[in-house]
GUFIMI-176495 format. One record per atom (N, C-alpha, C, O): y, x, z; residue in three letters. Coordinates in steps of 0.2 Angstrom, whole numbers, plus 5000, padded with zeros to 4 digits. Layout:
% residues N
YXZala ...
END
This chain:
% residues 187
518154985333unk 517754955328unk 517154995327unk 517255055325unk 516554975327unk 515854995328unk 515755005318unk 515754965314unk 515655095317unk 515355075309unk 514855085310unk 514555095315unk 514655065302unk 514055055300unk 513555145298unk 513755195298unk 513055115295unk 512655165294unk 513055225288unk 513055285288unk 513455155284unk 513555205277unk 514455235279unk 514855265275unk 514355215283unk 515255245286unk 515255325288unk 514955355291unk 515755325285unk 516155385288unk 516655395290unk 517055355287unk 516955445296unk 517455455296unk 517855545298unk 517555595297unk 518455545299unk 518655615295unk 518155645300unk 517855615304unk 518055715300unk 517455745302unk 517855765310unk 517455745314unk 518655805313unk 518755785317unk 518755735324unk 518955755330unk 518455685323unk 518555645328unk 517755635328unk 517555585331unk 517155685325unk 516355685328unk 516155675333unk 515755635335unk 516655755336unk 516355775342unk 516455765350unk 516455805355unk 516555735350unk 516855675357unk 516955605356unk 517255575352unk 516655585360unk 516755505361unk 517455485363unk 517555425363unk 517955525365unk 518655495365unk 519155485361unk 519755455361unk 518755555354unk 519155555348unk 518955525344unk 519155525339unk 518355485347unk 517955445340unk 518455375340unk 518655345335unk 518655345347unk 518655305350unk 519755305347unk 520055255348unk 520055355345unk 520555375346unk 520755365339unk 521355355337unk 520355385335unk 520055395327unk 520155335323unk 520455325319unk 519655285326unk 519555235325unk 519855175327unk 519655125326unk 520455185332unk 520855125333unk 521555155333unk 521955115330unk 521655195335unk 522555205334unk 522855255328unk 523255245324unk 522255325329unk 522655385324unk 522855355316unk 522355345313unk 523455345314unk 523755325308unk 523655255307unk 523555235301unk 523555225311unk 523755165311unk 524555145312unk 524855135317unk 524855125305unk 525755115305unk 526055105313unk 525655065317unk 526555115317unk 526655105322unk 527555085321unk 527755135320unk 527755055322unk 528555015320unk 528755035326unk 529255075326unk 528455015332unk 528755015340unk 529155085341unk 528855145342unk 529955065340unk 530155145344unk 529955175349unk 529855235347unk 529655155355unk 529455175362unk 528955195360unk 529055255361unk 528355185356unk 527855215354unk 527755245351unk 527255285352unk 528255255347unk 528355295342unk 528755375348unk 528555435348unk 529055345351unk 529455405356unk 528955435360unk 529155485362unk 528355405362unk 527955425367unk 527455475363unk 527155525365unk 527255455358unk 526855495354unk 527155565351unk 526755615351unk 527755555348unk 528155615348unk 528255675354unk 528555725354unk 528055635359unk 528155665366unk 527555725367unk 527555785367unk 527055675368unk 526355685368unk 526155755362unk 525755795363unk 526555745357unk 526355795350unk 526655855354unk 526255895356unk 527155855355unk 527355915360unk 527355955363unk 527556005361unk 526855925370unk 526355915374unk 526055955371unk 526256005374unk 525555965366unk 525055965361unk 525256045358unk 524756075355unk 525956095357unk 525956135354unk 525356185359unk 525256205365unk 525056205354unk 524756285359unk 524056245361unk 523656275364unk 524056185360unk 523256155363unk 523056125359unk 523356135353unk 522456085360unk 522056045355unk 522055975359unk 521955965365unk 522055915354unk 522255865356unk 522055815361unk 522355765363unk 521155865361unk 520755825366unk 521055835373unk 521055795377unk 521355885374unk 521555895380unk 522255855379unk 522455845385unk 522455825377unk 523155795378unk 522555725378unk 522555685383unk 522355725374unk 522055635375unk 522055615380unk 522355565382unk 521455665385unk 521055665391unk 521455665396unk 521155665402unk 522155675396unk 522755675401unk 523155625400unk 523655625404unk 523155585395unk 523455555392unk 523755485397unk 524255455396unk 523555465401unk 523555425404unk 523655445411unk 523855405415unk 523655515413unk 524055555419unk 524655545414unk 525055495415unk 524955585409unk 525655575407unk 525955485407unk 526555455408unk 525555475405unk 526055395406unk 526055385413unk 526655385414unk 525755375418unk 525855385425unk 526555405427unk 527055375430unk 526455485423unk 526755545427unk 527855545424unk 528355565426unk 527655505417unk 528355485415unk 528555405415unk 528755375410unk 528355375421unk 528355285420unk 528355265414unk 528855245411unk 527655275410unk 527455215407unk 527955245398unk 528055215393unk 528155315401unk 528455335395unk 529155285392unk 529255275386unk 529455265397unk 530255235397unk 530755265396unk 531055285401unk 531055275391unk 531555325390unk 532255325395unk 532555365398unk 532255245395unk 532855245401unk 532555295406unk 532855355407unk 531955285409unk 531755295417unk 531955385415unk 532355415418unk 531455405410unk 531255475410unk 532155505407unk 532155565408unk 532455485406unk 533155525405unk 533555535410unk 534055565411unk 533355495415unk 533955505422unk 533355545428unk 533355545435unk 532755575424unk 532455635428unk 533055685434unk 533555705434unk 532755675437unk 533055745440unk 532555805440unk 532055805437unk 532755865445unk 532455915445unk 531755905453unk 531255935454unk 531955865457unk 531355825462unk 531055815455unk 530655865453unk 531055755449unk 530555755445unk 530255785442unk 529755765438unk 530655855442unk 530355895435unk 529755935441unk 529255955439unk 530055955448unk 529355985453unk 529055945456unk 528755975460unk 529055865455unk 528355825455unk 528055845450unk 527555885451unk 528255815443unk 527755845437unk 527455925436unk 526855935434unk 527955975439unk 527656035437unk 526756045443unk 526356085442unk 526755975449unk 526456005452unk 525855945452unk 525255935455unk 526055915447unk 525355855443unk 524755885439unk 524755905433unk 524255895442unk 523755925439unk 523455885432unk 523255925428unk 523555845432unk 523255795428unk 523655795421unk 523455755416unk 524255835420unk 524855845414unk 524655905412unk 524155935415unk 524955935408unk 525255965405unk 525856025409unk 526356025407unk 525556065417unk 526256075420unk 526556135416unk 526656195418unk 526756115411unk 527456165405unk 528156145409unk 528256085409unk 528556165411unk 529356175414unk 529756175407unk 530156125407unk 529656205402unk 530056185395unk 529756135392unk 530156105389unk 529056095392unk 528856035391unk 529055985394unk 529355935391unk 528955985400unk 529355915404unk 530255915404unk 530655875404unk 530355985403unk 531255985403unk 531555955393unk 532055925390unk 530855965390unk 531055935385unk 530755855383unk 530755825378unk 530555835388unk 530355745387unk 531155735389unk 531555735384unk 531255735396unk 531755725396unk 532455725391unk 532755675388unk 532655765392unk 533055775385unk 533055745379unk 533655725376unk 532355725377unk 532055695370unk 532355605371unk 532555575366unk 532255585379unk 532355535381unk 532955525380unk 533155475377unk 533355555383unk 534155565382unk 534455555374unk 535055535373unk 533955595368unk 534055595363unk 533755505359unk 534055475355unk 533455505361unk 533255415358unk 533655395361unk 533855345356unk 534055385367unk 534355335370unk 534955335365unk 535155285361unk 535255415365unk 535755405363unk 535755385353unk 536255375349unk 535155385351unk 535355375343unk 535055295343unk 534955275337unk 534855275348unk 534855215347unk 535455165349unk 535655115346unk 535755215355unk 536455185355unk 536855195351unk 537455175352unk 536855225345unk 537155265339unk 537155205334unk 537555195329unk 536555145336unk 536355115329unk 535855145325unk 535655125319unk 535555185328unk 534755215323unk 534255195327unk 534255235332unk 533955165327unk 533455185331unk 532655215327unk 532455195321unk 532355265331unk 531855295330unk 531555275326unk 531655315321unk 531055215325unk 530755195323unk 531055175315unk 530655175310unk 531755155314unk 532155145307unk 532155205305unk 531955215299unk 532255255309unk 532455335305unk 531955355302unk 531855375297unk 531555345307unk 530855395303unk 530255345299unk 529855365295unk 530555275300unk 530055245292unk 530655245286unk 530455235280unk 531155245287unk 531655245283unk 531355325277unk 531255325271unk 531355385283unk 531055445278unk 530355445274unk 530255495270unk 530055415274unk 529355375271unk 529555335266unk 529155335261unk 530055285265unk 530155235259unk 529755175262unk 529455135259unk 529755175268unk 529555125272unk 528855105272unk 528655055275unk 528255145269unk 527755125269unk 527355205270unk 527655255269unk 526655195273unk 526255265273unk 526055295267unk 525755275263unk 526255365267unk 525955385259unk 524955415259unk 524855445264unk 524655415256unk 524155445259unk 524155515255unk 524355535250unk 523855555260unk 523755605257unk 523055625252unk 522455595252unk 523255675248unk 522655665243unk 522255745244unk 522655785247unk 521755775244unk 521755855245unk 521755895251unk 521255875254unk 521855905252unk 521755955259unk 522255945262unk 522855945259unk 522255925269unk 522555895275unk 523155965276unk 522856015278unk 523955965275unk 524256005276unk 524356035285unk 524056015290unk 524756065285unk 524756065293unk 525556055297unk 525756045303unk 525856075289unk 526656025289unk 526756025281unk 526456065278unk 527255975279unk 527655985274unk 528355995274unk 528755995278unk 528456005267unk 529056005268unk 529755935270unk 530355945270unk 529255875270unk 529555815274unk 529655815282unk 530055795286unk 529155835282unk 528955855292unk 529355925293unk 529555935299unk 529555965287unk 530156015289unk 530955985290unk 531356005294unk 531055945285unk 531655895286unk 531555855292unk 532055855296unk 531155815294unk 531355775299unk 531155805306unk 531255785312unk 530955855305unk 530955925314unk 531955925313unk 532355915317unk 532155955304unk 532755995306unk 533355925308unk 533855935312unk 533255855305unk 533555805309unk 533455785315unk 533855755318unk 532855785318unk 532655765326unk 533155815328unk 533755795328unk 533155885328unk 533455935331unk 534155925331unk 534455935337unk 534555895325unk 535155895325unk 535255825330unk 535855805332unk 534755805331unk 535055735338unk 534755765342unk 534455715345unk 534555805345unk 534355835350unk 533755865355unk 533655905360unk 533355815350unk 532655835352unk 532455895351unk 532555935346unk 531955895355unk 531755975356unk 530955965356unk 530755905356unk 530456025355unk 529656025353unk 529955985349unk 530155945352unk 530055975343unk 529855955336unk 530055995331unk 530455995326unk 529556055332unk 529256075325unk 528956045321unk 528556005321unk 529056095313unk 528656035308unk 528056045309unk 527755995306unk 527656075311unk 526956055312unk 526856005319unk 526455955319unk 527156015322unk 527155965327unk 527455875326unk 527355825329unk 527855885321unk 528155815319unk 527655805314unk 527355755317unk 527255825308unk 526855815305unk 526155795308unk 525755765306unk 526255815313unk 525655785319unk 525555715322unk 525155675324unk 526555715322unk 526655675326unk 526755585318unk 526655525320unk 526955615313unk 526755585306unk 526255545306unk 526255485306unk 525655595307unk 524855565307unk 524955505312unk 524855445311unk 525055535318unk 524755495323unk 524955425323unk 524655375326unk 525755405318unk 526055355319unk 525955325313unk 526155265312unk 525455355308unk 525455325300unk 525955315295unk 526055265291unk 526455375297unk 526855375295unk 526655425287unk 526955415282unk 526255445287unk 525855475282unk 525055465284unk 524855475289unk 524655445280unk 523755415279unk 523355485277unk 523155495271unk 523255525282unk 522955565283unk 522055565284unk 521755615285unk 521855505283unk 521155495285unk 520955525277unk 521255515272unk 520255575278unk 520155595273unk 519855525266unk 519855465268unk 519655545260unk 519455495256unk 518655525259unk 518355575261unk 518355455258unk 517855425263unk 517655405269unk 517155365270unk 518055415274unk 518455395279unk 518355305280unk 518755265276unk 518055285284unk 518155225284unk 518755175285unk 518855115284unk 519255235289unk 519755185292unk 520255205287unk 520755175287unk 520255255281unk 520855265274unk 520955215271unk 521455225268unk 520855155270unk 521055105267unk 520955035271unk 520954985268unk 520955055277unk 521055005283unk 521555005286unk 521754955289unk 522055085286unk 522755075290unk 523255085284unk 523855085285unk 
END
């Protein structure tokens, strides 16, 4: 969506045309879709120790690089798949990161075959709706501390609470756009 003169948006997504573009159509926009929701959490992972623009900007080698982000596909990896990826220029070549997709994959499968799925659990810990935040953008809370120590107890791995609270925003699962912000009361 193209703003206008009197718009703004959070100060973040300035300085690049692929965060503006990233900003203004997905970031904290509510996302329901488990697979969505799983690939984003993937991606946040991805993301410890970097800055986002480098995940964006690869963002579409990682979908390539994990088909399309299918958890079925990506849990029955083998170790051939983990040294295709380690030798993917276009990823992220982390060996604890790609051994943790995998894994993560195996963790969705299995709590969706449990009767949870991703997507109920984690709007389930919200009250089902996004909350906004008011003040100073935190970098975790103490919700994003609870739902790292539950992902973990189903098995997933990279989900720390700064990393889950990353992975919050990105899904609007909390309304992080600051106040003034065009898209705060659009998603």
């Amino acid at each position: 969506m193209p703003r206008t003169a009197a718009q703004h948006r959070c100060s973040w997504a300035d300085s690049d045309p692929l965060l503006r573009e990233y900003h203004d159509t997905e970031w904290g926009v509510p996302e329901r879709d488990g697979r969505a929701m799983w690939e984003a959490l993937v991606l946040d992972g991805f993301q410890a120790g970097l800055s986002w623009i480098t995940i964006l900007r690869k963002r579409d080698a990682f979908r390539e690089e994990f088909r399309g982000f299918d958890p079925s596909v990506v849990a029955g990896f083998t170790e051939k798949d983990i040294s295709r990826a380690l030798a993917n220029p276009g990823i992220v070549r982390s060996r604890a990161k790609i051994e943790a997709t995998i894994s993560n994959a195996r963790a969705y499968l299995k709590m969706d075959a449990d009767g949870e799925a991703l997507s109920t659990f984690a709007w389930s810990l919200v009250g089902d709706s996004s909350a906004k935040i008011r003040g100073d953008v935190p970098a975790k809370t103490p919700l994003s501390e609870s739902i790292s120590i539950a992902l973990k107890k189903r098995g997933y791995q990279f989900v720390g609470p700064t990393t889950v609270y990353a992975w919050m925003q990105a899904v609007g699962l909390v309304n992080d756009h600051v106040a003034g912000c065009f898209r705060r009361n659009e998603v």
